[in-house]
N, C-alpha and C positions, 0 to 999 in steps of 0.2 A: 781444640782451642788451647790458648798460651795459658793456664792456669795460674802458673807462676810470678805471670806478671800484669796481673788483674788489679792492680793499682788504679782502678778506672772507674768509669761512670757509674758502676754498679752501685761504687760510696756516693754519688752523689754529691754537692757541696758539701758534704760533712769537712771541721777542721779535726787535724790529726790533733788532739789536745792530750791525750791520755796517757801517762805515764804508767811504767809498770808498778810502781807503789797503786796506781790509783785501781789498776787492774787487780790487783792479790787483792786490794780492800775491798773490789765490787764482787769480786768471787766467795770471799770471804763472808764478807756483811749476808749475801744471799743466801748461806746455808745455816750462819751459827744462828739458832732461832729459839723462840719458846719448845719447841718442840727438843732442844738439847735439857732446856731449864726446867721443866715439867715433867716430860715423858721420859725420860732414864728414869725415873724411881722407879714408876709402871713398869717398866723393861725388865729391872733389874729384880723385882719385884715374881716376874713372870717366868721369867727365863734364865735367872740367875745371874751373879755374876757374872762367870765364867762366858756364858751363854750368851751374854748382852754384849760382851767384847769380841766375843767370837760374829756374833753379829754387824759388830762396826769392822771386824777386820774383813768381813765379805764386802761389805757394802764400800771396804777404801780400795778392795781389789778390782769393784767392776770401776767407780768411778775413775781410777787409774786407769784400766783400759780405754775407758770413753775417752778422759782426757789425751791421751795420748794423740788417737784419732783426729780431735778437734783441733790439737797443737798443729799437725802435720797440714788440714784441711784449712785454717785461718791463717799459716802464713803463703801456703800456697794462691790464698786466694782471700785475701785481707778485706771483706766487707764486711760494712753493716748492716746486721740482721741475717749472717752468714748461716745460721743452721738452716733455715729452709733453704737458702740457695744450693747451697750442697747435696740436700735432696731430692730439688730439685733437678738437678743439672748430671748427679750420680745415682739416681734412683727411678723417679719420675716426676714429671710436675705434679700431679694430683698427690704425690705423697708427699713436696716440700710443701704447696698448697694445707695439706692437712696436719704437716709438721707444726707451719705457724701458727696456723688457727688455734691448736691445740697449747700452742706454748704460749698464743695471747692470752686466752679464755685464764690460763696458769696464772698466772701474773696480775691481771684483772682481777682475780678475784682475792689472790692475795693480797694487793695492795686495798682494797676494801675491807676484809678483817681485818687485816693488819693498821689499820688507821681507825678499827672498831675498836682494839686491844689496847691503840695507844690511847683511845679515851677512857677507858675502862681503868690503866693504871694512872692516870691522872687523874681519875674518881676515889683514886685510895686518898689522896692528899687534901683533893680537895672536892670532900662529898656533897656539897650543896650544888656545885655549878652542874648545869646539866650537860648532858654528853654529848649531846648535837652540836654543843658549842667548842668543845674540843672536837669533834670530827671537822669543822668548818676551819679552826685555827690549823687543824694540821694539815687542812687540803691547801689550804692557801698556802703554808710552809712549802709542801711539795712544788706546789706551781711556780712561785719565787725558784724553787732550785732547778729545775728541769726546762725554766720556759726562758730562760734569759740568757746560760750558755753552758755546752755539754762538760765546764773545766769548772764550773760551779757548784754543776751537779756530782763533778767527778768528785771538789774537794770536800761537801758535804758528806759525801757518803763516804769517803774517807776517816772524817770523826767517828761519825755514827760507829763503824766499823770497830774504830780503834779502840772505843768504851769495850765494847764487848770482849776484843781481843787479850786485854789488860786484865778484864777480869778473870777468866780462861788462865791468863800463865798465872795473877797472885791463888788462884784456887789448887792448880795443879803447885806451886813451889809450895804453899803453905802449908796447903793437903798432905806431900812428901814428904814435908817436914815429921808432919805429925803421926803420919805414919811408922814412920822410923824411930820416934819417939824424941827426936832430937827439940819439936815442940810439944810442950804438954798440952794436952786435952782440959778443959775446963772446966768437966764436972770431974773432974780426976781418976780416970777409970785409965785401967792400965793400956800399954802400950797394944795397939792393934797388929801392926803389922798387917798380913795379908787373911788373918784369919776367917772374917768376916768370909772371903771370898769363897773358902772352900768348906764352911760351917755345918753345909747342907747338902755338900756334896755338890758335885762338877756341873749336875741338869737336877736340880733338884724337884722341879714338877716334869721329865721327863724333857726332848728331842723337840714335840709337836713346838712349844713356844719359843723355841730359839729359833726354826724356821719361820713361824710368826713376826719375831722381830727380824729378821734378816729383811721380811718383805717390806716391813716397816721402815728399817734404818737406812733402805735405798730412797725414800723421799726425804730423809734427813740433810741428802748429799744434794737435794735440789739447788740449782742458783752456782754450780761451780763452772755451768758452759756459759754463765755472761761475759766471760773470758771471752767467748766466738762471737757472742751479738753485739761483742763492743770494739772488735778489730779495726773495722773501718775507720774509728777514728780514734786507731792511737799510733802512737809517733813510730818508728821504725819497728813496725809489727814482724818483722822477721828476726829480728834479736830480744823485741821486749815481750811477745807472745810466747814462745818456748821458757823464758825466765820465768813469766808470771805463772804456768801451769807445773813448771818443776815447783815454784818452791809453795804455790797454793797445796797443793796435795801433800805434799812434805807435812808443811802447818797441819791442813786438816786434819791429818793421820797423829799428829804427834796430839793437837790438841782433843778433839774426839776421845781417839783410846784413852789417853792421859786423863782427860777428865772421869768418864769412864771407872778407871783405873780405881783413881781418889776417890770418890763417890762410894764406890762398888766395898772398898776397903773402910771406908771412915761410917758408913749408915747401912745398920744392919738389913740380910735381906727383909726379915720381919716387918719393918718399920720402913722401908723402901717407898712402899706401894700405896702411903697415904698421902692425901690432900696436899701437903706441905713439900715444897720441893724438897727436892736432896739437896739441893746448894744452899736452903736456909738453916737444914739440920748439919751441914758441915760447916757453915758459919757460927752458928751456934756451940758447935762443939769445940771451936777454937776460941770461944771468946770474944769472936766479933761483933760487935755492939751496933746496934740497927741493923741487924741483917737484914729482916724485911723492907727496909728503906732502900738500900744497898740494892738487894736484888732489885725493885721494882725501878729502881732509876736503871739499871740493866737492862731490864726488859723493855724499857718505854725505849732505850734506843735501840732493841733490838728490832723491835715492831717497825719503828718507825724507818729505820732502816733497809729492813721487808719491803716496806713503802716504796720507799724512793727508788729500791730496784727495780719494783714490779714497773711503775709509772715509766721508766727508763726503759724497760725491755718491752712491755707493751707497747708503748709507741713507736719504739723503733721496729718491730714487727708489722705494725698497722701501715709505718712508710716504708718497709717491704716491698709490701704488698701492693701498696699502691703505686709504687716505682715499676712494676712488673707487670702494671696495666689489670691486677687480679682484684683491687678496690680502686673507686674512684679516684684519679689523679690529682684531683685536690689535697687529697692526704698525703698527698707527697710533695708538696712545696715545702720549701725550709723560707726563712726568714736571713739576715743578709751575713746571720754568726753561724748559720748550715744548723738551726735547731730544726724540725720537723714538729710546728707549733701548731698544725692542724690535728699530725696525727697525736701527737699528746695529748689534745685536749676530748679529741674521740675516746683513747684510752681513759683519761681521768674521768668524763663522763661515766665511761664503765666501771671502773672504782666504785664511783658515788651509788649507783645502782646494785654493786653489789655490796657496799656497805648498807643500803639499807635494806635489804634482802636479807640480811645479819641483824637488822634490828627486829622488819615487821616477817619475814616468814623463815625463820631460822632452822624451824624444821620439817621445810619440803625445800622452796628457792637452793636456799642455801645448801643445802645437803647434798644438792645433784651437783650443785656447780665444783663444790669443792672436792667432791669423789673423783670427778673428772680431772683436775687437778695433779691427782697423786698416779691417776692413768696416764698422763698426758707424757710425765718426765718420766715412764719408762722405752714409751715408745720416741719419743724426741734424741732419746741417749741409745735407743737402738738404731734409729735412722742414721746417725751421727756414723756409729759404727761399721753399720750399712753401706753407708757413702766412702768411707776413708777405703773398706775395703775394693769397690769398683775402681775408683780413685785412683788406688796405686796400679792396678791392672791395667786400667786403661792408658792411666802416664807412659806406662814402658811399654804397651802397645804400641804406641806410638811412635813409639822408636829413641824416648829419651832416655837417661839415666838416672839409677836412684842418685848420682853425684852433683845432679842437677836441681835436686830438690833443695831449698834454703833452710828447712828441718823435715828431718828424717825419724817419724816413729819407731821406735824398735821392736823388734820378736815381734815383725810383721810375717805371715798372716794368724799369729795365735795371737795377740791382743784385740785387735777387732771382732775376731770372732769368738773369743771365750766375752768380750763386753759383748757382742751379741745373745750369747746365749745365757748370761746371767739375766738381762733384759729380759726375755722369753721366760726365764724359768722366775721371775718374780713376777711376771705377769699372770702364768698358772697358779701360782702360790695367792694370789690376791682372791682366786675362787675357794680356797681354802683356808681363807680369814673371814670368818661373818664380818667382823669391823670394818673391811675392807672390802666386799663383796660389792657392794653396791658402785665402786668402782666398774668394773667391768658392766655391771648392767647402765650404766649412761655411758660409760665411754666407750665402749662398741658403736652403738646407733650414733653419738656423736659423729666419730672415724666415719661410716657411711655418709653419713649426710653431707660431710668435707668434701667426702670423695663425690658424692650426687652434686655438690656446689660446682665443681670444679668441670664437673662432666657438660651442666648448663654453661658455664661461661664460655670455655672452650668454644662450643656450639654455635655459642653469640658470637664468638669472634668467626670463625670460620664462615659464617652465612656474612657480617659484614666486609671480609676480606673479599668473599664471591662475589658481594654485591659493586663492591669498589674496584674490583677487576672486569664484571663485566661493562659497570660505567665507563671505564677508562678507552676497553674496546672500543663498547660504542662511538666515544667521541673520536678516536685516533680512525674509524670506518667512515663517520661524517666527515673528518678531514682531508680521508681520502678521495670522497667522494665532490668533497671541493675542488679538488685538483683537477 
């Protein structure tokens, strides 16, 4: 098949609305999360400094690979809801089949915490109103963005994005500042520089928890391939797809480590690993006045933000699926601006469900769904890898040219496969994290049951194909038998 120029049905009415600002800010928005605002102290805390970067610089090298992969795989073949196709079509169908499944179930449920969390920091301001009342204001906020047209949803999430972004470069410039001593510290204690970083020495609780975090900081990097689920509908995805994944991971890398960096430098490792983020105690130590305010308007768009990607990426996986005849083809009607308003509202259904799974069973419901979560994006960025590499083999199989291709991955075949086997080797690492453990025990049987789904459907169609081949017989024998 013409890969190349897959410009086709596969998008379905989708409009091409998407600009590549709107793409780095949906890539963007997807990854910078609580879990940068929180969990670096823990990190840093565990695994040192040193350790905790050393950990972001693994986790920007696999993501790099993958992206690279998805760069080559979404212009060649520009749809929406492209990662399972790609698995499908270069892998198997039961694996793109269990690719989606796994990347809705992702998304789902993050957009249900994450619409728990934005109610949670709108309970800091305002503690009397109850919280069910912000999870409703903010489902409805979603709905308005996602259900009316995909250049709404695009520019929304665009803001969302940008708060967080902003804050990210003033923490890192102010941060450097004061590192260097060019600004002063506010409770007046002398110039830091880098000393903090190496106080305790280079692994100062030993090796084990820097491989800990490394397993960890690979789901940090979740939400960089909505870059591929949002190809189909953006505007000359062969020039604005390659832009938006160079200079996403550029960002990423610069703002991660950098923050990272400043953090690591400015809040001792001592004092790292409690309660209060690091970005409060580095606001603090510069003199910045409401920090807690600060942060938590940060976070409510970061959450929220979460949101609006999850809602975007799961439904558009849901009308996948349903374009491909794998769920009901209802789910896959758009409305007459190419929204796909069934299957979002299937998705947002699923939200709702697992935001209250986050209220009344938080720890069983909730616990299985989100383990699988953090399973799902290694093997989704394995498959990805997976594909790119059959991918290219089979293109020049065929007899074309890599000159043919509209972008071309580089230090092909060692990026695919060293992203493959980072994937694989965090996967193993997840059996050697108790916190993490429970991963692999739901997402195994999950993966099966995909694959058992997929096995049934299959089945159902081929007995209906038989059955409607042998009707057809039939009646073309009766007709001859008329003659």
């Amino acid at each position: 098949m013409d890969t190349a120029d897959s410009d086709n049905g596969a998008s379905g009415r989708f409009q091409r609305t998407m600009k590549a600002r709107h793409l780095i800010m949906l890539s963007l928005g997807g990854v910078i999360g609580t879990g940068l605002f929180f969990n670096t102290g823990g990190m840093i805390a565990s695994a040192g400094a040193f350790g905790t970067l050393l950990a972001y610089a693994a986790g920007a090298l696999m993501i790099y690979a993958v992206m690279q992969s998805l760069g080559e795989l979404s212009v060649a073949m520009p749809v929406t809801g492209s990662i399972h196709t790609f698995a499908s079509a270069f892998i198997s169908p039961a694996t793109g089949f269990t690719a989606a499944m796994l990347y809705m179930v992702t998304w789902v449920v993050a957009m249900g915490t994450n619409l728990l969390a934005a109610a949670f920091s709108m309970a800091y301001w305002f503690p009397n109103v109850e919280i069910w009342m912000w999870c409703a204001v903010f489902l409805a906020l979603l709905a308005v963005m996602n259900f009316f047209s995909t250049r709404l949803f695009a520019e929304g999430e665009f803001v969302f994005s940008l708060v967080k972004v902003v804050m990210i470069q003033i923490v890192i410039l102010f941060g450097g500042l004061a590192i260097f001593g060019i600004l002063p510290l506010s409770d007046g204690s002398p110039t830091p520089y880098f000393s903090n970083i190496t106080a305790h020495g280079w692994f100062p609780n030993g090796l084990a928890p820097v491989f800990a975090a490394m397993t960890t900081v690979t789901f940090a990097f979740l939400g960089t391939e909505l870059i591929g689920v949002a190809a189909g509908e953006t505007e000359s995805p062969e020039h604005v797809i390659p832009m938006a994944i160079r200079t996403t991971v550029i960002r990423l890398v610069v703002f991660f480590m950098g923050t990272v960096l400043v953090l690591a430098a400015l809040v001792p490792v001592e004092t790292a690993g409690v309660t209060k983020s690091p970005f409060i105690v580095v606001f603090e130590r510069l003199g910045i006045p409401y920090a807690t305010d600060i942060l938590n308007f940060v976070i409510l768009t970061a959450v929220l933000s979460a949101a609006n990607s999850g809602l975007y990426a799961s439904g558009r996986m849901i009308w996948s699926l349903a374009y491909e005849g794998l769920l009901p083809k209802k789910l896959a009607e758009q409305n007459e601006r190419g929204v796909p308003v069934r299957a979002l509202a299937v998705a947002l259904a699923g939200g709702m469900l697992a935001l209250l799974s986050g209220v009344f069973a938080a720890d069983t419901v909730l616990i299985v769904l989100t383990s699988i979560t953090g399973f799902s994006a290694l093997i989704v960025w394995g498959s990805i890898c997976l594909s790119h590499y059959n991918f290219r083999r089979r293109w020049l199989k065929s007899g074309k040219t890599l000159e043919m291709l509209r972008y071309r991955a580089p230090l092909f075949p060692f990026l695919p496969i060293l992203g493959g086997l980072m994937c694989a080797g965090s996967l193993v690492g997840l059996a050697f994290d108790e916190r993490q453990q429970a991963a692999l025990w739901t997402g195994i049987p999950f993966v099966i049951l995909c694959y058992a789904i997929h096995a049934r459907i299959e089945k159902r169609r081929k007995a209906a194909a038989t059955e409607t081949g042998s009707q057809t017989a039939g009646a073309t024998a009766l007709e001859g038998a008329d003659d």
